[in-house]
C-alpha positions in Angstrom: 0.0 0.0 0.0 1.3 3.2 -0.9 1.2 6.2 1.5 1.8 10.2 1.9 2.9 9.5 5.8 6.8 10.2 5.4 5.5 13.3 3.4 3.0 14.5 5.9 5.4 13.7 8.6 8.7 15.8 7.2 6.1 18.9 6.8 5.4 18.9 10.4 9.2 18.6 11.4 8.4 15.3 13.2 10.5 11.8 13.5 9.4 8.8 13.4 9.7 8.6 16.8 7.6 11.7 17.3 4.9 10.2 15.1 5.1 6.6 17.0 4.7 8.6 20.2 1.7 10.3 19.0 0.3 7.4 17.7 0.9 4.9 20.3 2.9 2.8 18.7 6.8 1.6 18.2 8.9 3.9 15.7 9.6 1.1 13.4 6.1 0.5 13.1 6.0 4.0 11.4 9.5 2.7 9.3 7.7 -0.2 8.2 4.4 1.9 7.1 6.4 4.0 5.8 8.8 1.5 3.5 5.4 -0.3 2.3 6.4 -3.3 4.4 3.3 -3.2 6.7 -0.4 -2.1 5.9 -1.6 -0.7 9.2 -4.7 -1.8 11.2 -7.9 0.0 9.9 -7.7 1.4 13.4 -4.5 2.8 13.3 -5.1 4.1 9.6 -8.5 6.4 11.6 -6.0 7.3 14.2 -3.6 8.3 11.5 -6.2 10.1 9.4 -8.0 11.8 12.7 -3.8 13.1 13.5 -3.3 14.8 10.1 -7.4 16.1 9.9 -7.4 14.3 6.8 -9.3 11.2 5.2 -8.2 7.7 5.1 -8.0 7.7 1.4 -6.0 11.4 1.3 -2.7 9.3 3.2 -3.0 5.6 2.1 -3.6 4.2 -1.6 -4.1 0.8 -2.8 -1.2 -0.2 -4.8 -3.2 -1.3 -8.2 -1.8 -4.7 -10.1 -2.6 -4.5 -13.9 -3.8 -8.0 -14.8 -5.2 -8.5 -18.1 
């Protein structure tokens, strides 16, 4: 899945560890969001949204597979 959060993150002057700590969870939680290497819980994706006052959909995007 990709994401915006790295993005968001760096315009808010925050680390990762910042962002864990607001979040509740461990910073390389955040690395792994933030590599693609772990889609996060639907309830950390509302806290994540509710964080950044924007939707779901505006930080997280499907990655699409083309199969014909």
């Amino acid at each position: 899945m990709k994401n915006r959060l790295k993005i968001l993150r760096a315009e808010r002057d925050w680390t990762q560890a910042d962002l864990a700590d607001k979040l509740e969870v461990s910073r390389q939680t955040i690395n792994a969001i933030e590599k693609g290497k772990y889609d996060p819980s639907l309830p950390l994706a509302f806290k994540v949204a509710r964080l950044f006052e924007l939707t779901i959909e505006q930080i997280f995007e499907e990655e699409t597979t083309h199969e014909e």
